[in-house]
C-alpha positions as CSV (number, residue, x, y, z in Angstrom):
1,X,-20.3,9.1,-16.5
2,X,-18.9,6.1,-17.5
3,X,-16.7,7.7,-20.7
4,X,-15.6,10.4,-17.7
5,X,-14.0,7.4,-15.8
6,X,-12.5,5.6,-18.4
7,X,-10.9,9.0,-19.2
8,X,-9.5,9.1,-15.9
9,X,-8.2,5.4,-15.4
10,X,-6.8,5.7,-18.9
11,X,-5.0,8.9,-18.8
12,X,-4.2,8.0,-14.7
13,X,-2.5,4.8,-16.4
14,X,-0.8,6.7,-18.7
15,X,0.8,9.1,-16.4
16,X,2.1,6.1,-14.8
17,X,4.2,5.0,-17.3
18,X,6.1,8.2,-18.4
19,X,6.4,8.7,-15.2
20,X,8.1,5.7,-14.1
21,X,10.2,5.9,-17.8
22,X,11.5,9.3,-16.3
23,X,12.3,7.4,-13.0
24,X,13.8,4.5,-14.8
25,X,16.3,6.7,-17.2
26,X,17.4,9.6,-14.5
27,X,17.7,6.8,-11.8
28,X,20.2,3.9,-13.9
29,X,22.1,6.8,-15.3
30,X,22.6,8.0,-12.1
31,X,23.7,4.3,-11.1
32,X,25.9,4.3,-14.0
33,X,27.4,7.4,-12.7
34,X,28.8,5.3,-9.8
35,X,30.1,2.7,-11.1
36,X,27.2,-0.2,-10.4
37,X,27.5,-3.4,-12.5
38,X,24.5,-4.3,-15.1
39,X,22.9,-7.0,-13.5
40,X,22.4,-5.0,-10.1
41,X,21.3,-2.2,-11.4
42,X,18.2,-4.7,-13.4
43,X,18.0,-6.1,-10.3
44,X,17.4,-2.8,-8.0
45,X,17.3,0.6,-10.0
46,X,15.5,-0.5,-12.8
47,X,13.1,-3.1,-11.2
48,X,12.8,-1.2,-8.2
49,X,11.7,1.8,-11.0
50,X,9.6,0.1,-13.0
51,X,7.6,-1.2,-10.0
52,X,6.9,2.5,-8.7
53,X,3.8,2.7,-10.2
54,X,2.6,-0.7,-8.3
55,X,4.3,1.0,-5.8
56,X,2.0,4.3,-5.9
57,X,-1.0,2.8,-6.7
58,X,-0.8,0.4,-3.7
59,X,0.0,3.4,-1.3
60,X,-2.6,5.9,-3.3
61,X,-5.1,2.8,-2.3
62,X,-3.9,2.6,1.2
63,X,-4.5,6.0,2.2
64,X,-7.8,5.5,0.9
65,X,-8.9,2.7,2.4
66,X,-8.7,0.3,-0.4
67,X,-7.0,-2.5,1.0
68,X,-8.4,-4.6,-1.9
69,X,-6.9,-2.8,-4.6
70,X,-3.5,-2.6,-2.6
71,X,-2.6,-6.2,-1.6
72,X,-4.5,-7.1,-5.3
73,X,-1.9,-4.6,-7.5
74,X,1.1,-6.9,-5.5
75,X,-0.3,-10.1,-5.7
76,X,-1.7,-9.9,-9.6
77,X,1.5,-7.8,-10.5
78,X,3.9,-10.7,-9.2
79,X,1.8,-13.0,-10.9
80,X,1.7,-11.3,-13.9
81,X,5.4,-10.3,-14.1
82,X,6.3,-14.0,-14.1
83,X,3.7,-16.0,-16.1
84,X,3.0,-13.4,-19.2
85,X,6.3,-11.0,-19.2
86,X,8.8,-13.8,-18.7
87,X,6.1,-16.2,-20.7
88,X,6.5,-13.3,-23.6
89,X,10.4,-12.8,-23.4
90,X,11.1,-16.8,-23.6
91,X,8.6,-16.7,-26.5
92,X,10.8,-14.3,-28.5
93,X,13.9,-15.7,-27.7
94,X,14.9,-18.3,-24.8
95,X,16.2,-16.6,-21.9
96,X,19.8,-17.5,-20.1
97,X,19.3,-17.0,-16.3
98,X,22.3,-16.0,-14.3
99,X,24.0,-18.6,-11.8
100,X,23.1,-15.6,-8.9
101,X,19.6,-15.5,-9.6
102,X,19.4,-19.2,-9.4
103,X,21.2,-19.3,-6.1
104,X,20.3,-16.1,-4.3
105,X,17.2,-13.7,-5.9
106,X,14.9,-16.8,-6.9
107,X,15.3,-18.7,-3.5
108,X,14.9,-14.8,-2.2
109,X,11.7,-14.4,-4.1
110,X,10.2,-17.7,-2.8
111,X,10.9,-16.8,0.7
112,X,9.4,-13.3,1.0
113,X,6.2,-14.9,-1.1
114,X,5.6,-17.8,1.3
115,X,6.6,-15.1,4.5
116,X,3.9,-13.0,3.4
117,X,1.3,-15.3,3.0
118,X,2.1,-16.3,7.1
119,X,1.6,-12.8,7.8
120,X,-1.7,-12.7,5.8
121,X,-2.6,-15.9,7.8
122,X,-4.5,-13.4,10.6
123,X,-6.4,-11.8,8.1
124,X,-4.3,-8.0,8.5
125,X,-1.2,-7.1,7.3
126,X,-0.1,-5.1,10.1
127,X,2.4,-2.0,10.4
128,X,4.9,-4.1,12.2
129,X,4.5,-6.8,9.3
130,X,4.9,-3.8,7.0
131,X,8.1,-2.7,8.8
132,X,9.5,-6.2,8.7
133,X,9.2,-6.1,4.8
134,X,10.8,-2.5,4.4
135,X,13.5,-3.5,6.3
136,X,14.0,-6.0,4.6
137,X,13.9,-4.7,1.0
138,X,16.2,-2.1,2.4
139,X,18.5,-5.1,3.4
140,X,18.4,-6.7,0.1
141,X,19.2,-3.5,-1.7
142,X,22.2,-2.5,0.5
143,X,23.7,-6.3,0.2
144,X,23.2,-6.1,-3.7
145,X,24.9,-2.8,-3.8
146,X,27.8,-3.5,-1.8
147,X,28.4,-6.7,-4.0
148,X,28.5,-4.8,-6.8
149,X,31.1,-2.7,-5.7
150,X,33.5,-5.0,-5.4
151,X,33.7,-5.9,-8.5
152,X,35.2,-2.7,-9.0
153,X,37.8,-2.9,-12.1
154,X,35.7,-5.1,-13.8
155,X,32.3,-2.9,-13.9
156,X,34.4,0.2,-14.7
157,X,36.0,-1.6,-17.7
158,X,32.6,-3.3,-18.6
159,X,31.0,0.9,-19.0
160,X,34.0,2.2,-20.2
161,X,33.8,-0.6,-23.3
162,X,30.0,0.3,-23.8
163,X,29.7,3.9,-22.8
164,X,32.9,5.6,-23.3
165,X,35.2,7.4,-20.5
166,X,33.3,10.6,-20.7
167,X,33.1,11.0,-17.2
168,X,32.7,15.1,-17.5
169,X,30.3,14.3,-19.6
170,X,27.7,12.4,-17.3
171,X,28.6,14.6,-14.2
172,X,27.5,17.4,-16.6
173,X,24.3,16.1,-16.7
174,X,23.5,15.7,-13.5
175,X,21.1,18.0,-12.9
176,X,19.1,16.5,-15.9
177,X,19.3,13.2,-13.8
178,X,17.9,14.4,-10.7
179,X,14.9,16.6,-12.7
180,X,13.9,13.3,-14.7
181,X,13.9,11.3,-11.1
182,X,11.8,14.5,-9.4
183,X,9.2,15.0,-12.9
184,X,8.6,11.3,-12.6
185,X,8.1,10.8,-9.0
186,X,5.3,14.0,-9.8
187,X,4.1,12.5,-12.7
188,X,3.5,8.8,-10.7
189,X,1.7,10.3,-8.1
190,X,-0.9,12.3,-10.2
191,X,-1.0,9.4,-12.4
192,X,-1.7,6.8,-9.3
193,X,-4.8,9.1,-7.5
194,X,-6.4,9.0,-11.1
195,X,-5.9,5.4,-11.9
196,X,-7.3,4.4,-8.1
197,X,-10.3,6.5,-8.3
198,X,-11.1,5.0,-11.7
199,X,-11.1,1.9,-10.9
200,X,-12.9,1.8,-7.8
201,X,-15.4,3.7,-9.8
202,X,-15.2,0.7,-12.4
203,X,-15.8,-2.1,-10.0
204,X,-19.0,-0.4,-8.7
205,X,-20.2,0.5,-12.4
206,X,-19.6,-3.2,-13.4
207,X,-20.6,-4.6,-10.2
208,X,-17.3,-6.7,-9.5
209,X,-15.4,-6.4,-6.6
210,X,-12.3,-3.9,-5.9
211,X,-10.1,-7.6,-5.5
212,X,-10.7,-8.6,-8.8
213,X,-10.6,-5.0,-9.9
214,X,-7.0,-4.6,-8.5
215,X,-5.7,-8.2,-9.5
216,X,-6.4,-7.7,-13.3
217,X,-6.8,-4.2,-14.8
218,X,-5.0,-2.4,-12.5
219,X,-2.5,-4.9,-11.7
220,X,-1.5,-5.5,-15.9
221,X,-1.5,-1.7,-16.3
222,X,0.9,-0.9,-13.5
223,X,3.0,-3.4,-15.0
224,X,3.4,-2.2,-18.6
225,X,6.8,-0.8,-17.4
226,X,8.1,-4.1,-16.3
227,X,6.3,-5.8,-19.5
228,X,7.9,-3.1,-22.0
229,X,11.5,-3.4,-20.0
230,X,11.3,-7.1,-20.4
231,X,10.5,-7.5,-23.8
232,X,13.0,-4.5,-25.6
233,X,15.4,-6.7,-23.4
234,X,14.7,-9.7,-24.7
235,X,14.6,-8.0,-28.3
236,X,17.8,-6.5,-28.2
237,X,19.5,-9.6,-26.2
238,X,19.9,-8.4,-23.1
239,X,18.3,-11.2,-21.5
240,X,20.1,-10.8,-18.2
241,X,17.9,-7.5,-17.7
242,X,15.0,-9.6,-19.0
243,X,15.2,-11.8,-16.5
244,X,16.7,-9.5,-13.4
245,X,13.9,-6.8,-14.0
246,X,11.0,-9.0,-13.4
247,X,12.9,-11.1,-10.7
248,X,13.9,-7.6,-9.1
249,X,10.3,-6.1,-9.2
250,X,8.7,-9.2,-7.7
251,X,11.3,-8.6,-4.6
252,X,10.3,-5.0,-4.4
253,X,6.4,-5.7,-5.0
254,X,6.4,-7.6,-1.7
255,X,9.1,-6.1,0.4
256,X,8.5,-2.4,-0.3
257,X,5.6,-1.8,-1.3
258,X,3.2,-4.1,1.1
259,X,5.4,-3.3,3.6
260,X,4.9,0.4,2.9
261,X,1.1,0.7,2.2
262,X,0.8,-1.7,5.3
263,X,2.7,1.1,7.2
264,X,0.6,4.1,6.0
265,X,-3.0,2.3,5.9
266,X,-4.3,2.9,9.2
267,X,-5.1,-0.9,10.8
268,X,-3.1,-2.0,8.6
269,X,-4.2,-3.7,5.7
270,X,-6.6,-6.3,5.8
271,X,-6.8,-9.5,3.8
272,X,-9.8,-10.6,2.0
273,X,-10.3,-14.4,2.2
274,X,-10.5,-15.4,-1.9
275,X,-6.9,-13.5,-1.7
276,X,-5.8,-15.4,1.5
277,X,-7.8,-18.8,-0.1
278,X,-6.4,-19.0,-3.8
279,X,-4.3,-15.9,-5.3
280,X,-1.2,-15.7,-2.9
281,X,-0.9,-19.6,-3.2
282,X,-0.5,-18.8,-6.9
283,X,2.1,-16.5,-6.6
284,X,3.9,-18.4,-4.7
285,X,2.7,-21.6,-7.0
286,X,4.6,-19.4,-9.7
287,X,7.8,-18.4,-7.9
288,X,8.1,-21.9,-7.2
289,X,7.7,-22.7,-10.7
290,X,10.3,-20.4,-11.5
291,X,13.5,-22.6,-9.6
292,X,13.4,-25.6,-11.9
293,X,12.7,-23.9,-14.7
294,X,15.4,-21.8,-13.8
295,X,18.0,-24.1,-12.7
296,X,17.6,-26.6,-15.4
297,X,20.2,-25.5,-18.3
298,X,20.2,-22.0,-16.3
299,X,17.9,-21.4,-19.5
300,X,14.2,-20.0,-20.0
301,X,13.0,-21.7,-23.0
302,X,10.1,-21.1,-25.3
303,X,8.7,-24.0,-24.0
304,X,8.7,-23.0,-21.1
305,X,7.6,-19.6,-22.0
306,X,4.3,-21.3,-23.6
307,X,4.2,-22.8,-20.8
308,X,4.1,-19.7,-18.3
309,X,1.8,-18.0,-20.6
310,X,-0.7,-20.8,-21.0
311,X,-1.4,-20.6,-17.1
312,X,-1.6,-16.7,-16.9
313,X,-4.8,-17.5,-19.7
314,X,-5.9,-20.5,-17.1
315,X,-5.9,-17.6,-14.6
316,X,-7.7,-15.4,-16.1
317,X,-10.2,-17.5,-16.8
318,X,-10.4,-18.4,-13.2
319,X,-10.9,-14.7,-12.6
320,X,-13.6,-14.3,-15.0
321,X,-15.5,-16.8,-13.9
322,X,-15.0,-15.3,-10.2
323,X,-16.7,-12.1,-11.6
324,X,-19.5,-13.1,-13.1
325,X,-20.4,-15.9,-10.5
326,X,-20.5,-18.6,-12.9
327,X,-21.6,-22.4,-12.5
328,X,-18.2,-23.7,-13.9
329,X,-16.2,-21.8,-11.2
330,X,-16.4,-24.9,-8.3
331,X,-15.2,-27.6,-10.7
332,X,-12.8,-25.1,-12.7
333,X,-11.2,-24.4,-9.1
334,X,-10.9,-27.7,-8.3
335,X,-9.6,-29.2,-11.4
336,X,-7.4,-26.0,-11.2
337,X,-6.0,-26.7,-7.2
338,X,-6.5,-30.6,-7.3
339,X,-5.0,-31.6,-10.6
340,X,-3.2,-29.0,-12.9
341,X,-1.0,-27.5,-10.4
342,X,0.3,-30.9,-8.3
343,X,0.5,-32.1,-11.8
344,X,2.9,-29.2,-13.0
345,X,4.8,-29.0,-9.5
346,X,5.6,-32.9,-10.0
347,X,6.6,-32.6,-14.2
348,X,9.1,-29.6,-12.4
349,X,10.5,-31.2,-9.8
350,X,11.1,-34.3,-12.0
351,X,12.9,-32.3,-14.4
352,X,14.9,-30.6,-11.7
353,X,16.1,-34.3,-10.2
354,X,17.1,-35.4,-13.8
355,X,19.0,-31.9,-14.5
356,X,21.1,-32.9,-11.2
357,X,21.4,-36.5,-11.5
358,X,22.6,-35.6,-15.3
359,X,25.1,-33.0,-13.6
360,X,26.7,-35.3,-10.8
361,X,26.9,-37.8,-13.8
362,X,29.2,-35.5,-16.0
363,X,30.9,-34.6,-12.8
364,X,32.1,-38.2,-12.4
């Protein structure tokens, strides 16, 4: 029994990622095709692709009643996406962080997190919530779009120095772009019903709940996409997709795909209170975190990224010890809530003042 449902999380997990590779590749190429710059299409088509299996799985769960597994896949995916893939990236090679994610997608990111935890504050994510957020991710995507195309000459030149002017060539291949989209959209599904039933099988074989179920396994396998993206990026010095991608997919993660699974979960989707109580005032702990770190030298350092890492450990230890009901998990919490995280927000906020202060100095 239990080797049959490891079989079918695995494989269910594995579907997931070629299938959102497919989406990924037909998608951007078909972005390419029309002329949309780099950064927006890490921002949208690839982030937005490389979330669809968060996006599945949290849908897959809605329909079946597993609000746990749902709003946990968003909110441990978000967290994870910042604090281990960014925490990875930096490690390999400091990251330089675009002047429009600083002003617009990080400030963006922070607003959606703190909106949804309001919503959550009733205990239900309702279908007009969920329609709020869809909206808005549909907002988001047709501002970034239309932004990109005005920079017109500029993206045109910036493909036709990296990819060639073989335009015949891409429309040729068309059909090949669309079947890659349609095979992985087919292969996400599959793979999402699989990796749900697994794991709701797991939590009741190991006795944990379908929260912590959703926040850890199935969240960090959903996000291999995002963590493989992020990392080849970071490899190959593209560190403007390194950063976009798991900026992007955070967006997406709130906007689309609690706003969709809201929308299709009869009720709506409820909140359960250790989410409401201590994991969405982590995420938006960490896309807090992200602004000064950000902002200061526009530059993601390995510092920094040992730094992002060391708290996704601290929170899987907190996690752990929520699981197995141990003693330590009172006084880990509070040492966690009380001291470490004021103590961080401080040391960022101080280093955001000085990065100013040092700016308006030069300035003068």
């Amino acid at each position: 029994m239990n080797a049959t449902v490891l079989g079918l999380f695995v494989l269910g997990l594995v579907l997931l990622v070629v299938g959102a590779e497919l989406l990924v590749r037909g998608a951007s190429r078909l972005a390419r095709r029309f002329g949309i710059s780099p950064l927006v299409i890490g921002l949208t088509v690839v982030a937005f692709g490389t979330s669809a299996p968060e996006l599945a799985v949290s849908v897959q769960a809605g329909f079946a009643g597993q609000a746990d597994i749902a709003l946990g896949n968003v909110v441990g995916s978000n967290i994870f996406n910042v604090l281990l893939i960014l925490g990875l990236s930096a490690l390999i090679v400091p990251l330089v962080v675009s002047q429009q994610l600083v002003q617009l997608e990080v400030p963006l990111m922070i607003g959606v997190s703190v909106l949804l935890l309001i919503m959550a504050l009733d205990g239900r994510i309702g279908g007009f919530d969920g329609l709020l957020l869809f909206v808005g991710v549909l907002a988001y995507t047709v501002f970034a779009l239309r932004q990109s195309r005005k920079e017109g000459g500029a993206v045109q030149a910036e493909y036709t120095q990296e990819y060639g002017t073989d335009t015949h060539s891409l429309l040729g291949r068309l059909p090949l772009q669309i079947a890659c989209i349609v095979a992985g959209l087919a292969l996400l599904v599959l793979g999402a019903h699989w990796l749900v039933e697994g794991a709701v099988v797991m939590a009741r074989l190991f006795g944990v709940s379908e929260l912590i179920i959703g926040l850890t396994i199935v969240a960090a396998g959903t996000s291999l996409p995002e963590l493989a993206t992020s990392v080849v990026a970071a490899l190959r010095g593209e560190r403007d997709i390194a950063v976009g991608n798991v900026i992007g997919s955070n967006l997406f993660n709130i906007l689309a795909i609690t706003g969709i699974a809201s929308m299709v979960t009869p009720g709506g989707l409820e909140v359960a209170p250790a989410l409401l109580r201590f994991d969405l005032p982590v995420m938006i702990a960490v896309a807090l975190a992200c602004l000064p770190i950000f902002a200061t030298g526009h530059l993601i350092s390995r510092w920094d990224g040992a730094l992002f890492v060391g708290y996704y450990a601290a929170y899987m230890l907190y996690l752990v010890l929520t699981a197995t009901r141990h003693a330590m998990l009172p006084a880990y919490s509070a040492a966690m809530l009380g001291f470490v995280l004021p103590l961080t927000a401080v040391t960022l906020i101080v280093l955001l003042v000085r990065h100013r202060a040092r700016n308006a100095a030069e300035k003068t």
